[in-house]
N, C-alpha and C positions, 0 to 999 in steps of 0.2 A: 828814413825820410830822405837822405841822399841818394838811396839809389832809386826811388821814384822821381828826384828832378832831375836826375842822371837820365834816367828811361824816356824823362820827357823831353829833355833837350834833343835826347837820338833820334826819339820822334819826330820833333819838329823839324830835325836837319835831313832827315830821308823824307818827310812830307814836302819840304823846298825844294829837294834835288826831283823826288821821284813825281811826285802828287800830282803832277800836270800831264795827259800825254802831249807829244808832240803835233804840231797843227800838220794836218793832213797836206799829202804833196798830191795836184792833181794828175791825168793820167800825161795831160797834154807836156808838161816838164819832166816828165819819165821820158819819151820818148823822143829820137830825133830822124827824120826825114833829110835822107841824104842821098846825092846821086850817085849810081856805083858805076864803075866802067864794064864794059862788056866782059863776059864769062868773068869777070870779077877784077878782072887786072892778072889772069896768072898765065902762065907762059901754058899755051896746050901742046904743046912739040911732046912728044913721047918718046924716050927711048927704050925699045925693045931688049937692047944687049944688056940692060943695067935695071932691069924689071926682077930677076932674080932676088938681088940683094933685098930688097921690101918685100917679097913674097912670106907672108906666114903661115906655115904649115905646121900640125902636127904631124903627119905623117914623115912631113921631113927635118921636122926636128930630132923625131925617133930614128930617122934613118931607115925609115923603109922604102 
């Protein structure tokens, strides 16, 4: 007899916490509308002497 008002309490305490879904978010508060600076803000200078070290190769990781 106590572990059915046992069961039914845990019941009730997962039907309070869980039993409701959440109220829906619409799409318009998901998303925000901002203005971005040209090419994004990032420096386009390139330097060619220092393009090696980022290079990924297998070939040259293998050392061929």
């Amino acid at each position: 007899m106590s572990q059915e008002a046992t069961m039914d309490a845990a019941v009730a305490a997962r039907h309070a916490r869980f039993g409701k879904l959440p109220e829906r978010i619409r799409y318009e508060d998901m998303t925000e509308v901002v203005q971005s600076e040209p090419h994004g803000g990032t420096n386009t200078s390139h330097e060619d002497a220092a393009a090696w070290r980022t290079f990924s190769c297998l070939a040259l990781d293998l050392g061929l």
